[in-house]
C-alpha positions in Angstrom: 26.1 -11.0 28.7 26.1 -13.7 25.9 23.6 -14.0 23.3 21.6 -17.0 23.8 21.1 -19.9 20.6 17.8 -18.2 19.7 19.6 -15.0 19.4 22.6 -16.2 17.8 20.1 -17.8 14.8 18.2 -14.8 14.6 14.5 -15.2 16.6 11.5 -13.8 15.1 10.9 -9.7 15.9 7.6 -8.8 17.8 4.8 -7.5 15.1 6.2 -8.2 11.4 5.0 -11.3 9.3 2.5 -11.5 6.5 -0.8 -9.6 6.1 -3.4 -12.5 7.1 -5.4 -13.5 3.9 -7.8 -11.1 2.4 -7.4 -8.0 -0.1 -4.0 -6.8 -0.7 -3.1 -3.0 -1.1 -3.2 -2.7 -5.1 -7.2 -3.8 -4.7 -8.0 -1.1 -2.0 -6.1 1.5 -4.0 -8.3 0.2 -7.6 -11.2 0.8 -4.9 -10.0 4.3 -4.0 -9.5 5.4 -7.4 -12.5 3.7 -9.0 -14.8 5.8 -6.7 -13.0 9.0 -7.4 -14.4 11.5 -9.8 -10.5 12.6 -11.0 -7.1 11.8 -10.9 -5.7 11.5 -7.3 -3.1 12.7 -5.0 -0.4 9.8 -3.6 -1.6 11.6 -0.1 -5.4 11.3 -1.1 -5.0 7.9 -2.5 -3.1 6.7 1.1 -6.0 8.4 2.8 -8.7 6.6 1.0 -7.0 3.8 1.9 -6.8 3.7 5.1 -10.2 5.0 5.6 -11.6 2.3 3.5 -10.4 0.1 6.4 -6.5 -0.8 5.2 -4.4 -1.7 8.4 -0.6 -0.6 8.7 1.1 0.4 11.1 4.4 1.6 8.8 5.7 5.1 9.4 5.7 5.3 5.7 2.7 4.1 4.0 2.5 7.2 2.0 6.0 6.2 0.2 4.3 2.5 0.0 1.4 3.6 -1.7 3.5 5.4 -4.0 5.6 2.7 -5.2 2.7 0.4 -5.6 1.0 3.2 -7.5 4.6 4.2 -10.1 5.0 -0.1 -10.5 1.5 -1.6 -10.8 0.2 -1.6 -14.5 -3.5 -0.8 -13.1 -2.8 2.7 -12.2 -1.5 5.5 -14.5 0.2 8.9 -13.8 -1.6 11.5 -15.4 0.8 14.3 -14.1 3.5 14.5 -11.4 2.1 13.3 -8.0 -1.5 12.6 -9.5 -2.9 9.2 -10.5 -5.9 7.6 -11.8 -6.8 4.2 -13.3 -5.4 2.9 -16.0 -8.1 2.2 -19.5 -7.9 -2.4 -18.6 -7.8 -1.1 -14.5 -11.1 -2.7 -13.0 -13.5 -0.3 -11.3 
Protein backbone atom coordinates (compact mmCIF):
# COMPACT_ATOMS: atom_id res chain seq x y z
CA UNK A 1 0.00 0.00 0.00
CA UNK A 2 1.50 3.49 -0.61
CA UNK A 3 2.39 5.87 1.92
CA UNK A 4 0.15 8.77 1.77
CA UNK A 5 1.61 12.85 1.55
CA UNK A 6 1.37 13.06 5.34
CA UNK A 7 3.42 10.09 5.67
CA UNK A 8 5.77 10.68 3.07
CA UNK A 9 6.58 14.39 5.02
CA UNK A 10 6.73 12.75 8.19
CA UNK A 11 3.20 13.37 10.44
CA UNK A 12 3.47 14.06 13.93
CA UNK A 13 3.74 10.59 16.44
CA UNK A 14 0.92 10.08 19.05
CA UNK A 15 2.24 11.37 22.69
CA UNK A 16 5.73 13.26 22.17
CA UNK A 17 5.92 17.18 22.16
CA UNK A 18 7.08 19.64 24.81
CA UNK A 19 6.36 19.44 28.55
CA UNK A 20 3.43 22.20 28.88
CA UNK A 21 4.87 25.32 30.86
CA UNK A 22 5.73 24.96 34.46
CA UNK A 23 8.93 23.58 36.39
CA UNK A 24 11.38 21.73 34.44
CA UNK A 25 13.25 18.61 35.82
CA UNK A 26 16.65 20.32 37.14
CA UNK A 27 14.09 22.47 39.67
CA UNK A 28 12.23 19.20 41.05
CA UNK A 29 15.61 17.50 41.42
CA UNK A 30 17.12 21.05 43.43
CA UNK A 31 13.72 20.27 45.39
CA UNK A 32 14.55 16.63 46.06
CA UNK A 33 17.98 17.30 47.09
CA UNK A 34 17.35 20.50 49.06
CA UNK A 35 15.05 18.46 51.40
CA UNK A 36 17.43 15.66 51.80
CA UNK A 37 19.50 15.32 54.93
CA UNK A 38 22.64 13.70 52.71
CA UNK A 39 23.93 13.01 49.47
CA UNK A 40 21.48 10.99 47.20
CA UNK A 41 21.22 8.02 45.08
CA UNK A 42 20.46 8.67 41.11
CA UNK A 43 17.52 5.97 42.05
CA UNK A 44 16.48 7.97 45.20
CA UNK A 45 16.82 11.30 43.42
CA UNK A 46 14.35 9.82 40.32
CA UNK A 47 12.07 8.61 43.16
CA UNK A 48 11.76 11.89 44.87
CA UNK A 49 10.96 13.08 41.69
CA UNK A 50 8.38 11.55 40.64
CA UNK A 51 6.76 11.49 43.95
CA UNK A 52 7.08 15.08 44.23
CA UNK A 53 4.50 14.98 41.32
CA UNK A 54 7.12 14.96 38.00
CA UNK A 55 5.17 13.33 34.94
CA UNK A 56 7.03 10.92 32.43
CA UNK A 57 6.10 8.42 30.92
CA UNK A 58 9.95 7.39 29.56
CA UNK A 59 11.17 3.89 30.10
CA UNK A 60 14.35 5.50 31.26
CA UNK A 61 13.92 8.41 33.48
CA UNK A 62 16.43 6.94 35.86
CA UNK A 63 19.23 7.35 32.98
CA UNK A 64 17.55 11.05 32.44
CA UNK A 65 17.85 12.02 35.81
CA UNK A 66 21.31 11.02 35.74
CA UNK A 67 22.50 12.94 32.91
CA UNK A 68 20.71 16.05 34.14
CA UNK A 69 22.34 15.32 37.56
CA UNK A 70 26.52 14.58 35.78
CA UNK A 71 25.74 18.05 33.40
CA UNK A 72 23.85 20.60 35.53
CA UNK A 73 26.28 22.92 37.52
CA UNK A 74 23.58 22.89 40.57
CA UNK A 75 24.29 19.41 41.57
CA UNK A 76 27.69 17.85 42.70
CA UNK A 77 28.89 14.22 42.87
CA UNK A 78 30.14 13.55 46.14
CA UNK A 79 31.06 9.81 45.26
CA UNK A 80 30.15 7.38 42.53
CA UNK A 81 26.28 7.20 42.04
CA UNK A 82 25.67 9.77 44.99
CA UNK A 83 24.78 13.41 44.57
CA UNK A 84 23.98 16.41 46.59
CA UNK A 85 23.77 20.19 45.94
CA UNK A 86 26.26 21.99 44.80
CA UNK A 87 27.62 25.24 47.61
CA UNK A 88 25.63 28.43 44.75
CA UNK A 89 22.63 25.35 44.27
CA UNK A 90 19.42 27.03 45.65
CA UNK A 91 17.54 25.14 48.35
Amino acid sequence: MPKTKAAKKGAKRAGGGRRPAGEDLASYITSALGSARSALGISDVASAVKKAGYQSSSPAFTRIVAIRLSTDKRFKRVERGMYTLAKGGKK
